[in-house]
VMD Tcl script that draws the C-alpha trace (Angstrom):
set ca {
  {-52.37 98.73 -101.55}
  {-49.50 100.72 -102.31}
  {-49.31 103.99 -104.78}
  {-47.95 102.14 -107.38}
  {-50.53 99.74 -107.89}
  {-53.62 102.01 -107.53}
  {-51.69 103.89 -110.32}
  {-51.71 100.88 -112.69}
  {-55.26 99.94 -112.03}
  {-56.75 103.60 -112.17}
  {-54.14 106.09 -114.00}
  {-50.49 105.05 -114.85}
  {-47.15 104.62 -113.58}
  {-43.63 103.78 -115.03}
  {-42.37 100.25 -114.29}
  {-38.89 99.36 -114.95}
  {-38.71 96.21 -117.61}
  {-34.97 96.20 -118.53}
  {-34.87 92.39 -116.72}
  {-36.77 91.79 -119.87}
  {-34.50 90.08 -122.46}
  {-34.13 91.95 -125.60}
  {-32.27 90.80 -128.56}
  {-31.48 92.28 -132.27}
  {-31.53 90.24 -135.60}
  {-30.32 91.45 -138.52}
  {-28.91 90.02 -141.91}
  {-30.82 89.82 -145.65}
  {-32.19 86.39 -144.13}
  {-34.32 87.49 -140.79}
  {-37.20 88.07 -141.81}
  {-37.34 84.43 -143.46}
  {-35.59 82.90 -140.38}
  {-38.01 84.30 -138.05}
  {-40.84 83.52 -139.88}
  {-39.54 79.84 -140.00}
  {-39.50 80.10 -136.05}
  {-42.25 81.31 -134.88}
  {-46.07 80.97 -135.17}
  {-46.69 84.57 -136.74}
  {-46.85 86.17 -139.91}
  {-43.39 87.96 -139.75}
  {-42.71 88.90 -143.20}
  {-45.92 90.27 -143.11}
  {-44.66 93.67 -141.27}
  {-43.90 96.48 -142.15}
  {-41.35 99.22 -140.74}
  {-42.50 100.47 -137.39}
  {-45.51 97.44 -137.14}
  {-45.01 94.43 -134.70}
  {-46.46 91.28 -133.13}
  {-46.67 88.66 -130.71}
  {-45.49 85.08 -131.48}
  {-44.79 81.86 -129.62}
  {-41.50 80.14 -130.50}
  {-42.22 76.30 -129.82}
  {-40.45 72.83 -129.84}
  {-41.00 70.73 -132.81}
  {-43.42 68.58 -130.05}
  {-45.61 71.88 -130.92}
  {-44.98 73.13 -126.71}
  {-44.13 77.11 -126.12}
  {-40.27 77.15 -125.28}
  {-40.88 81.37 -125.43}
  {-43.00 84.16 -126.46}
  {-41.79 87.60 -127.63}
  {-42.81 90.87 -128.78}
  {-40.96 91.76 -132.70}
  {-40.74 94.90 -133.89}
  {-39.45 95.36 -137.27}
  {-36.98 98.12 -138.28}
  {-35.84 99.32 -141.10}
  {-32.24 97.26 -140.92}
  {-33.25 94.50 -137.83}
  {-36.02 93.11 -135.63}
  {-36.04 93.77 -132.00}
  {-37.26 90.54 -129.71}
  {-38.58 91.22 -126.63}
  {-39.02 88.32 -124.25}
  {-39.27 87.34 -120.65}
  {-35.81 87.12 -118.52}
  {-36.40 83.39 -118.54}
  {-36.05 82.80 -122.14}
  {-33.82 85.36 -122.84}
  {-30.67 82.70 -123.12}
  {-32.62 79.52 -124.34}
  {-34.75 81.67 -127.02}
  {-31.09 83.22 -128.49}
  {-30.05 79.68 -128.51}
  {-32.48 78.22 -130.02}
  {-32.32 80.92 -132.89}
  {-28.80 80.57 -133.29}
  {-29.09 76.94 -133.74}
  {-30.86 76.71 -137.15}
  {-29.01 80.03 -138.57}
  {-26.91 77.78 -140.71}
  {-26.43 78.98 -144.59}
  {-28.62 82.11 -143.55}
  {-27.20 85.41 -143.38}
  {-28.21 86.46 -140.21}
  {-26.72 87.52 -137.32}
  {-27.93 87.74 -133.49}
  {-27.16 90.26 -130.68}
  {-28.40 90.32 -127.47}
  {-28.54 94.12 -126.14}
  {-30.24 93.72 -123.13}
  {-27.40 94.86 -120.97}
  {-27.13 97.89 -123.54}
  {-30.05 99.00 -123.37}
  {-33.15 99.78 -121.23}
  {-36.72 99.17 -121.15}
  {-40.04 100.49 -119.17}
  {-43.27 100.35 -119.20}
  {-45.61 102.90 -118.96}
  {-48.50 101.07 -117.91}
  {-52.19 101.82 -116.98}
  {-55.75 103.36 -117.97}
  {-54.32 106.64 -118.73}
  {-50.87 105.85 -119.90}
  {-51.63 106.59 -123.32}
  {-52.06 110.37 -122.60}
  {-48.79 110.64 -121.16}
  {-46.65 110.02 -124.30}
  {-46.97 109.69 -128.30}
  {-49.32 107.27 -128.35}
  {-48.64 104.48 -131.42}
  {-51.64 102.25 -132.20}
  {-52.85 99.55 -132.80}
  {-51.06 97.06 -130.93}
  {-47.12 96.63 -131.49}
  {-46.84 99.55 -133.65}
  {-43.71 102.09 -132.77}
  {-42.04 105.51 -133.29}
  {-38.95 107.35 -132.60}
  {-39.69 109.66 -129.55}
  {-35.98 111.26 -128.59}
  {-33.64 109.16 -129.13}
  {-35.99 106.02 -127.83}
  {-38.65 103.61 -129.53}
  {-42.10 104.12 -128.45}
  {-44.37 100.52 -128.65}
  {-48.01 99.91 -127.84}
  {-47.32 96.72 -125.48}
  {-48.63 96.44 -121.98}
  {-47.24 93.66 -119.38}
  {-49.58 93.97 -116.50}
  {-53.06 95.20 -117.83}
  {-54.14 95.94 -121.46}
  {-53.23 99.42 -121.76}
  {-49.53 100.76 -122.11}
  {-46.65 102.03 -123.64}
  {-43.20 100.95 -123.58}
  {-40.27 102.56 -124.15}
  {-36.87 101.11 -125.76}
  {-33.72 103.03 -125.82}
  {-29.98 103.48 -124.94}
  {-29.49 102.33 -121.55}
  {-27.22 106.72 -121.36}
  {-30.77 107.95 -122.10}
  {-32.78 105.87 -119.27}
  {-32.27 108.23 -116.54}
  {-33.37 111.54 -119.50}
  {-36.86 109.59 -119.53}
  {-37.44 108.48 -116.23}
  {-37.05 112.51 -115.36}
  {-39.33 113.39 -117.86}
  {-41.94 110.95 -116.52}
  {-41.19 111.91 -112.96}
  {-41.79 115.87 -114.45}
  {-44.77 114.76 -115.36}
  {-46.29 113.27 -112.69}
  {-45.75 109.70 -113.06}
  {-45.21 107.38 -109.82}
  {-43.00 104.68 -110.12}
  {-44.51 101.07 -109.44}
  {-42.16 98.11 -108.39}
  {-42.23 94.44 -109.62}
  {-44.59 93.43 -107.06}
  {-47.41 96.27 -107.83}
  {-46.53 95.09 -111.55}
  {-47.45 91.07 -110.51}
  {-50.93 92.40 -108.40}
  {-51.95 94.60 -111.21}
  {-51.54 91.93 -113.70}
  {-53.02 88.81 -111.79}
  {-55.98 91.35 -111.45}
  {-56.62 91.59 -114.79}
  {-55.98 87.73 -115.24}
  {-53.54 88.22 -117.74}
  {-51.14 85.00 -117.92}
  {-47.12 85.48 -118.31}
  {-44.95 83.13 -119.39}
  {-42.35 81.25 -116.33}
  {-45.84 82.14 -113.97}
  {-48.99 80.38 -115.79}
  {-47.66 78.59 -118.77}
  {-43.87 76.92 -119.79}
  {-42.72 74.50 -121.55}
  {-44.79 71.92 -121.21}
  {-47.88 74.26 -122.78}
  {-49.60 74.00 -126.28}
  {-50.66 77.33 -128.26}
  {-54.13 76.57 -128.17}
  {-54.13 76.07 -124.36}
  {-53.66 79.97 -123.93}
  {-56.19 81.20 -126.20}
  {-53.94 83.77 -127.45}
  {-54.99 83.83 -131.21}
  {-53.40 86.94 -132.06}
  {-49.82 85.42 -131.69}
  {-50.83 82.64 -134.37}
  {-51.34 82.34 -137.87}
  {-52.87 79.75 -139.52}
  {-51.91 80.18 -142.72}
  {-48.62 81.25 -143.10}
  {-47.09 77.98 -144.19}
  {-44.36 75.87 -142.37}
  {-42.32 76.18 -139.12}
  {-41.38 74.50 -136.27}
  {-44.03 72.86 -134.18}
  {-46.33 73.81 -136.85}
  {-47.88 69.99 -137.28}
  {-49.12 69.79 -133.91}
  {-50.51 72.88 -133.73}
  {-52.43 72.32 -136.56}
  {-53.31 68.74 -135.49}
  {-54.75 70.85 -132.18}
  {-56.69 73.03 -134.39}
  {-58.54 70.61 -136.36}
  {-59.63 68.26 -133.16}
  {-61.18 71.60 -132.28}
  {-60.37 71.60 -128.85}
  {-58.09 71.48 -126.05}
  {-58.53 69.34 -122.61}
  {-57.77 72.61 -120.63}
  {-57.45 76.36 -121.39}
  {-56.51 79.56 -118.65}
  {-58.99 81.16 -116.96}
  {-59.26 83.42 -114.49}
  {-60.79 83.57 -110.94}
  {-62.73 85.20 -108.48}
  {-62.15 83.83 -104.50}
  {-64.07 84.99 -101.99}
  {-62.64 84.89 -98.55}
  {-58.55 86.55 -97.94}
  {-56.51 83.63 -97.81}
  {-54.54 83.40 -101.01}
  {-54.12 79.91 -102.78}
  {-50.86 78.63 -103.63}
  {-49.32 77.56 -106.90}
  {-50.60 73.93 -107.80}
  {-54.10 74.47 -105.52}
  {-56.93 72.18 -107.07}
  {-59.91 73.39 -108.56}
  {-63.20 71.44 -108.50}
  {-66.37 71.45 -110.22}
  {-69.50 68.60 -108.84}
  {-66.90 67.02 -106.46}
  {-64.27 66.33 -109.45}
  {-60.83 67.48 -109.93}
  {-61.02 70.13 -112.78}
  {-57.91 72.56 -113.16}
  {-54.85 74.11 -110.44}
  {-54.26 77.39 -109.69}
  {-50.85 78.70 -111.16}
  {-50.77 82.44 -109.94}
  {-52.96 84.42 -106.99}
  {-52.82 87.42 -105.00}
  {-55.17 89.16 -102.30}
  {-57.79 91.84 -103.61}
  {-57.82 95.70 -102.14}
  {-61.00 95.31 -102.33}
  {-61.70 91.93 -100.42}
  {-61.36 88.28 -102.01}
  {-58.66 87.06 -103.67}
  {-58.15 87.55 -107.39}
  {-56.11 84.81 -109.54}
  {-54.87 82.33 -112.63}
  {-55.41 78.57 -113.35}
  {-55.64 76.06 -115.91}
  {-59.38 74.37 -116.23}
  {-60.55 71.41 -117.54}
  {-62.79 70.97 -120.61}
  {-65.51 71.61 -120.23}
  {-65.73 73.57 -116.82}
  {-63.77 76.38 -118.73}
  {-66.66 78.82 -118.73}
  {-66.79 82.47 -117.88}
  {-69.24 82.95 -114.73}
  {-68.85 79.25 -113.89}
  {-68.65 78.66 -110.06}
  {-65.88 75.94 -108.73}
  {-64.40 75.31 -105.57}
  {-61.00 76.08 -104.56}
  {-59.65 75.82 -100.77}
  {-63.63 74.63 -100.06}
  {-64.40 78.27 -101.17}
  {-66.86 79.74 -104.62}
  {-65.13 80.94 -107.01}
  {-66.32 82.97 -110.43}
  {-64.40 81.97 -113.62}
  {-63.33 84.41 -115.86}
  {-61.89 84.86 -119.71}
  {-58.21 85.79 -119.01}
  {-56.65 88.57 -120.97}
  {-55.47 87.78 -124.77}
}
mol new
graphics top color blue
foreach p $ca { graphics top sphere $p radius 0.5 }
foreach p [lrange $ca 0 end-1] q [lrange $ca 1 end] { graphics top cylinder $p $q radius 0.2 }
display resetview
């Protein structure tokens, strides 16, 4: 395993996110259109408070998810490079009497992560989750892409080489994309364009934190409530345990008493031994410590990270 992943999974290390699409709204009308849009309480924050929301379809299926941080004068959007374009499309499609107005500054600015079990000694640390401050000239927000701890850092893309000195200064390795992907299959936590697109329901992630069930209309809104009252879902993420070192690919079948019951959607070798991974289960095999069979080997089910 290479420096920068042992540094994600047992201190911390810098990982460069500026791929990551980030777009400003501002306007008298944003927090109202984005609270029309999504499936979280936006006009519910507060300067320097954020959360996590799913934008869907109005057939109720995740077309994006993004971090929002609210400003004093606009919301920052952080999403995956995938739905970078469709998710500023899709937004810019219902502004219509609203005044609000859309920017995409991803190729002004920059964005890393500082990422790991002991990031949060390493900078200002802003809690609870999606909170931020000002830290020279940059934003400072409790999100973490690979693992559940981190900090990451928003700013002019000028000031981007001023803060990856001061991490280097203090002691920080660097980690690429790949140590990034390992560290966060490890700690089974799913990623949009990897485990679930499109074609996904909110309830199938288990990500409650990104909804609310209260906050009144928006799109996709009546089948995610028509979800909610059935009670269940036919399948939900989970992730694995493999023993054995060959890794299972994309689409590999799961099976529980001799029956089909999920696919695999993301794996990746252990440093330890085994193989570590991602897949959609079946109702109702989706158990933690449940043993199926993938590739004709055990494997442990775990919850995946929310």
């Amino acid at each position: 395993m290479t420096p920068g992943y042992l540094a994600l999974r047992n201190g911390a290390a810098v990982l460069d996110l500026s791929a990551r699409g980030r777009i400003r709204v501002v306007g008298e009308d944003r927090a109202r259109l984005l609270h029309a849009m999504s499936t979280n309480h936006v006009q519910g924050l507060v300067d320097g408070s954020g959360l996590h929301a799913f934008f869907l379809s109005a057939q109720g299926r995740i077309m994006a998810d993004a971090c929002i941080l609210r400003f004093p004068d606009y919301f920052l959007l952080d999403t995956e490079p995938e739905t970078r374009t469709p998710l500023f499309e899709h937004l810019d499609r219902f502004i219509i009497a609203d005044d609000v107005e859309l920017e995409d500054v991803t190729e002004q600015t920059f964005c890393l992560g500082v990422e790991g079990p002991q990031s949060l000694g390493i900078l200002p640390c802003p809690a609870p989750p999606y909170t931020h401050v000002e830290w020279e000239g940059c934003t400072l927000a409790a999100i973490a892409s690979s693992g559940p701890t981190g900090i990451r850092l928003y700013g002019p893309i000028n000031l981007m080489p001023t803060v990856l000195a001061f991490l280097e200064k203090a002691g920080v390795p660097t980690a690429t994309a790949r140590d990034a992907e390992l560290a966060r299959i490890h700690n089974f936590k799913p990623r949009y364009g990897s485990d679930f697109d499109g074609s996904t329901l909110t309830g199938e992630t288990l990500q409650t934190h990104s909804m609310h069930y209260q906050k009144g209309c928006y799109i996709g809104q009546e089948i995610v409530e028509r979800v909610r009252s059935r009670g269940h879902v036919n399948r939900t993420m989970m992730g694995f345990r493999l023993e054995g070192h060959s890794v299972p690919g994309p689409g590999s079948t799961l099976y529980s008493g001799g029956k089909e019951t999920g696919e695999v959607t993301s794996a990746a070798e252990a440093p330890d031994g085994g193989v570590f991974g991602l897949a959609w289960v079946r109702t109702p095999h989706n158990k933690p410590g449940l043993i199926v069979g993938i590739d004709g080997r055990p494997a442990e089910l775990f919850a995946a990270l929310v």
